[in-house]
C-alpha positions as a printed NumPy array, in Angstrom:
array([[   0.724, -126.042,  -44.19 ],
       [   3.264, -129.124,  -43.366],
       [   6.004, -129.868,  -41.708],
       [   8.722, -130.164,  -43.916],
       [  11.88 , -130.975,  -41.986],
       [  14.873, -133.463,  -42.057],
       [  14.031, -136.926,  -43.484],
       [  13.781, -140.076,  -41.374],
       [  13.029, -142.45 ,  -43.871],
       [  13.748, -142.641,  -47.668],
       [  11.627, -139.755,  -49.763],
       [   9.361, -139.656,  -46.113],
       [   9.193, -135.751,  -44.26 ],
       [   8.79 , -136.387,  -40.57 ],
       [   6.608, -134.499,  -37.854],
       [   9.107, -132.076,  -35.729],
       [   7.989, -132.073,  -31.705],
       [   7.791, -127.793,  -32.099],
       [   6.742, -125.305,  -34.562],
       [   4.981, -125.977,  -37.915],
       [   1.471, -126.859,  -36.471],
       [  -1.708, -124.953,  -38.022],
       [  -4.689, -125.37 ,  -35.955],
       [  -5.801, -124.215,  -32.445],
       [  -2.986, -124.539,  -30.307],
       [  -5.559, -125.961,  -27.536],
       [  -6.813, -128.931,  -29.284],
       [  -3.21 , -129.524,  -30.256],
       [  -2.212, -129.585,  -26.332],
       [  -5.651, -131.929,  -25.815],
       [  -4.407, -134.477,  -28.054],
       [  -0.727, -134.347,  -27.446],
       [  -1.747, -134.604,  -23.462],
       [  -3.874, -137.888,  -24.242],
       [  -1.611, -139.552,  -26.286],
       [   1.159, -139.017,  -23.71 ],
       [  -0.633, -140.364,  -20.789],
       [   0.258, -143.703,  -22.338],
       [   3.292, -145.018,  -24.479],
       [   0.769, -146.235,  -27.248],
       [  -2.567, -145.597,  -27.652],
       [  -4.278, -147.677,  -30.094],
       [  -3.756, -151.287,  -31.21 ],
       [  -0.618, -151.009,  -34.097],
       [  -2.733, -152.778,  -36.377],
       [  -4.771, -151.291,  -39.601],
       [  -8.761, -150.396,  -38.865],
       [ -10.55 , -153.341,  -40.358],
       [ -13.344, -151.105,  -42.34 ],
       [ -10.615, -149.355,  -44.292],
       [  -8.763, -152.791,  -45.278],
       [ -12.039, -154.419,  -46.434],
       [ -13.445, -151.02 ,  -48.101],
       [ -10.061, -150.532,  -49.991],
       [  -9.888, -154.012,  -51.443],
       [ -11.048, -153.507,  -54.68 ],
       [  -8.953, -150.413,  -54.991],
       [  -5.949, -149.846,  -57.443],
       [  -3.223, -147.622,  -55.308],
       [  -3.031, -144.381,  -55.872],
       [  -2.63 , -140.973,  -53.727],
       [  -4.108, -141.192,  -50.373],
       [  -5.003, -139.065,  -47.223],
       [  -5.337, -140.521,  -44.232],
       [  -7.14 , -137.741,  -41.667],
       [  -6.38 , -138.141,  -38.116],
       [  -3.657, -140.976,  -38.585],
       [  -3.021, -141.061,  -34.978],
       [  -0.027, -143.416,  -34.268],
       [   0.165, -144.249,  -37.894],
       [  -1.283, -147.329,  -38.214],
       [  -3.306, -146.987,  -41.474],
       [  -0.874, -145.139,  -42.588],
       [   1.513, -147.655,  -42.588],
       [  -0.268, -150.167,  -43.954],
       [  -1.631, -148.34 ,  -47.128],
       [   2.209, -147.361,  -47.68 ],
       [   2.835, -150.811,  -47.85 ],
       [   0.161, -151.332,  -49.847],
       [   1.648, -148.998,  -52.446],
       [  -0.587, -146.119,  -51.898],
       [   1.242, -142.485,  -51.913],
       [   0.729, -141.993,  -48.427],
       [  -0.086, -138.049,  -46.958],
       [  -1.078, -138.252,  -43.119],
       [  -2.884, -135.731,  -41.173],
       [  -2.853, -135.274,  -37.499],
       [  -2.951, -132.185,  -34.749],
       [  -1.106, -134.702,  -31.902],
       [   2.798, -133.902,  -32.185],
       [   3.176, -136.693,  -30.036],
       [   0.857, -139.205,  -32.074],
       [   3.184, -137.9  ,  -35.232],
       [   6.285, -138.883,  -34.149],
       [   5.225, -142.423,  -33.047],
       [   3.889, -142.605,  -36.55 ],
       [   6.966, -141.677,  -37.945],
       [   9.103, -143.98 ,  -36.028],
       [   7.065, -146.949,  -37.108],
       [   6.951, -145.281,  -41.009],
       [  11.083, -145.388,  -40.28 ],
       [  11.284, -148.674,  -38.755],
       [   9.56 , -150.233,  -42.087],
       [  11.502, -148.203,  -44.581],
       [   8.385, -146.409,  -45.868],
       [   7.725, -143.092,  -47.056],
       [   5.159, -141.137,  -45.618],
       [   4.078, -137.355,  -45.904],
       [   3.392, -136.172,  -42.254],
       [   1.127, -132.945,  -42.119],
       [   1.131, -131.788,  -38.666],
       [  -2.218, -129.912,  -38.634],
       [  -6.014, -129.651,  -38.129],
       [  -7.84 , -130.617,  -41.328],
       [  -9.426, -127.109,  -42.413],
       [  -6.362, -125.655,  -41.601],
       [  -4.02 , -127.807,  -43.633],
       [  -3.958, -126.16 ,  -46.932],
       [  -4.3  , -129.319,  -48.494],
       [  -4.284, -129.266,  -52.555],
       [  -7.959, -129.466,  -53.583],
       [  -9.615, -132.1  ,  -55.466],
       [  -5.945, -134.461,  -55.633],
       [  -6.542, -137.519,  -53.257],
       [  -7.996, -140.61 ,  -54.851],
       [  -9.02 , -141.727,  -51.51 ],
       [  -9.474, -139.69 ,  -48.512],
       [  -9.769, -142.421,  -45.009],
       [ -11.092, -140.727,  -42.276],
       [ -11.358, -143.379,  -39.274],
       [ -13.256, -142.453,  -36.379],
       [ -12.217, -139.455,  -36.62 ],
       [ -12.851, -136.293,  -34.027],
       [ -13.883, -133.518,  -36.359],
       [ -15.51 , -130.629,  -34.448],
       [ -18.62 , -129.775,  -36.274],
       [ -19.295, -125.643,  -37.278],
       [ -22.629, -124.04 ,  -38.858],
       [ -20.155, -123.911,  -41.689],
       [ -19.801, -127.227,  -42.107],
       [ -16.044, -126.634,  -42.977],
       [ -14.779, -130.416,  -41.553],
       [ -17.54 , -132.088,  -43.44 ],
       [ -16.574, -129.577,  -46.96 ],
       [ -12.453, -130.074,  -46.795],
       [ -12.99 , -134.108,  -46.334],
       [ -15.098, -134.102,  -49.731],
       [ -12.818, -131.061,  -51.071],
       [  -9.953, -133.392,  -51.196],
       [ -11.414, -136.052,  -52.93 ],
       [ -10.066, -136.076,  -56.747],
       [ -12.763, -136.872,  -59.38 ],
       [ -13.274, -140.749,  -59.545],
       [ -11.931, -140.982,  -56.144],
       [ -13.426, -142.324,  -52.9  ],
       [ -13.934, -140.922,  -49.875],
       [ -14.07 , -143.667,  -46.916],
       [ -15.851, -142.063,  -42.98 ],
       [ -16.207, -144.719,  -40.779],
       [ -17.348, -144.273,  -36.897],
       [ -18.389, -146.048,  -34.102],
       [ -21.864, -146.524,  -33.775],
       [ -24.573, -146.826,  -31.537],
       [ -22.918, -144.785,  -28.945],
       [ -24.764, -143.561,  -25.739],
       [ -25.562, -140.046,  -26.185],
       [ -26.673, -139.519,  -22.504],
       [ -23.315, -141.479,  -21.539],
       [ -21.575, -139.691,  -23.512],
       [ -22.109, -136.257,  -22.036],
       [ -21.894, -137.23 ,  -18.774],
       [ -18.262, -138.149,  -19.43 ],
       [ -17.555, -134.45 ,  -21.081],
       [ -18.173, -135.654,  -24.418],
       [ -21.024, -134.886,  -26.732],
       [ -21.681, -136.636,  -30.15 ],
       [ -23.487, -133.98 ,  -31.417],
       [ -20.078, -131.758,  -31.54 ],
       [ -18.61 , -134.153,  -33.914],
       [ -19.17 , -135.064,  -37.594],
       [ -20.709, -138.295,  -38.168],
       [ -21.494, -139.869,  -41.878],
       [ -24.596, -138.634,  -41.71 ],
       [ -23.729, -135.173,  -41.699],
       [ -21.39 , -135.52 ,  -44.757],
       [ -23.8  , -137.875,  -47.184],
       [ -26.35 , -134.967,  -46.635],
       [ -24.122, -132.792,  -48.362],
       [ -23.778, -134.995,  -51.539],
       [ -25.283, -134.238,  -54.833],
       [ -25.148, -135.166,  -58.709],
       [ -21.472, -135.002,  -58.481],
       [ -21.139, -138.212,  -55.68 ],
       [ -22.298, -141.688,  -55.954],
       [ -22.888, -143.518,  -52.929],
       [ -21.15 , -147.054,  -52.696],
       [ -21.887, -148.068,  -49.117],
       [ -23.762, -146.272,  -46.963],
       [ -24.57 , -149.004,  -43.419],
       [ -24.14 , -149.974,  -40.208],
       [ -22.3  , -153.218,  -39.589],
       [ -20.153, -155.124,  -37.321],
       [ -17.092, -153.947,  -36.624],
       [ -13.92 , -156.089,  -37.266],
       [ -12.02 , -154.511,  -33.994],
       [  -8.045, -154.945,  -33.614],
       [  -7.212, -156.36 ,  -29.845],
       [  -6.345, -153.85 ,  -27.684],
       [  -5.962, -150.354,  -27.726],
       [  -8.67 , -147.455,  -27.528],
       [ -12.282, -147.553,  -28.672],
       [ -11.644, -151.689,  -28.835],
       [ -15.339, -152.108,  -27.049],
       [ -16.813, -150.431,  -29.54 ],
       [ -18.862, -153.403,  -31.391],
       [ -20.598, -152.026,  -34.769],
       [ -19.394, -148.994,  -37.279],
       [ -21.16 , -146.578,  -39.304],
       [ -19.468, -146.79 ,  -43.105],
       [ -19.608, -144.3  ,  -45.57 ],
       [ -18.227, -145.025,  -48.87 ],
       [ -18.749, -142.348,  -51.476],
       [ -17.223, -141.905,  -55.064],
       [ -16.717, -138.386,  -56.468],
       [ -17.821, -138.52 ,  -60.511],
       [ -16.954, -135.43 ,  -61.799]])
């Protein structure tokens, strides 16, 4: 399910501020709530894990999973990748779209939770999920719909933060167990994945912005064969 409403830049469908979400309305209202408190949340500038990791890469079509204030998504659209961007912040989607219209670039906004989205199976020849906040289920449905996507001979790119303080964590109302991790996705691989990077290693952070302290990243970079 998308949001498929008037055009604010050329080709580009931008987020509307009501209707057309799928997902639980509360996490919708968490995110849109956080992103408000502040007139921009996160640095501007592209994560530095997906620029290295998508180097070698010839352009193609490209989801980028909780694109937040569309960053990455910007910068892959200028890169000549066939942008579609996922997020369940309203808010976060129309920043993203005013810096998408600002550059003249054209970006598919899909206001929605990623197992909710409908997304066309198997049709992304990269998949970027940065530090993303994907609850986990005994299903693991979050973990499923980010290798779902991935087309065969495509890539699908999971960085997080690592070495995070569990016991911290918690005591701030936030528990990394709840979330899906690399870890939790490469056990679900078999014959049909090839694993390209799978490591821990310093993280090149933008200036500014949330989750800046964060020093070292977990990368996951896995190629779908068949």
């Amino acid at each position: 399910m998308t949001d498929d409403i008037a055009e604010e830049s050329p080709g580009s469908t931008a987020p509307s501020a009501a209707g057309g979400y799928a997902g639980d309305p509360a996490l919708r209202a968490e995110w849109d709530e956080r992103y408000a408190e502040r007139p921009q949340l996160w640095s501007g500038r592209p994560n530095g894990a997906l620029v290295a990791e998508t180097a070698g890469l010839t352009p193609g079509r490209v989801l980028d999973v909780g694109c937040g204030e569309g960053a990455d998504a910007v910068w892959l659209a200028r890169a000549g990748w066939e942008v579609t961007a996922l997020e369940v912040s309203g808010v976060a989607l129309e920043r993203a779209a005013g810096h998408a219209r600002d550059a003249g670039l054209t970006v598919h906004w899909v206001h929605a939770a990623l197992t909710e989205a409908g997304l066309p199976p198997a049709s992304f020849d990269l998949v970027s999920a940065q530090y993303p906040a994907l609850l986990r289920t005994p299903d693991a449905a979050a973990e499923r719909a980010l290798l779902a996507a991935v087309a065969p001979g495509g890539v699908l790119l999971l960085v997080h933060h690592a070495g995070m303080d569990d016991g911290q964590a918690r005591d701030s109302g936030f528990d990394p167990a709840d979330y899906v991790w690399p870890s939790a996705v490469a056990e679900l691989l078999d014959g049909d994945w090839r694993v390209e990077v799978d490591e821990r290693r310093p993280r090149v952070a933008p200036e500014g912005g949330a989750g800046a302290h964060h020093a070292d990243d977990l990368v996951l970079r896995v190629r779908r064969l068949r």
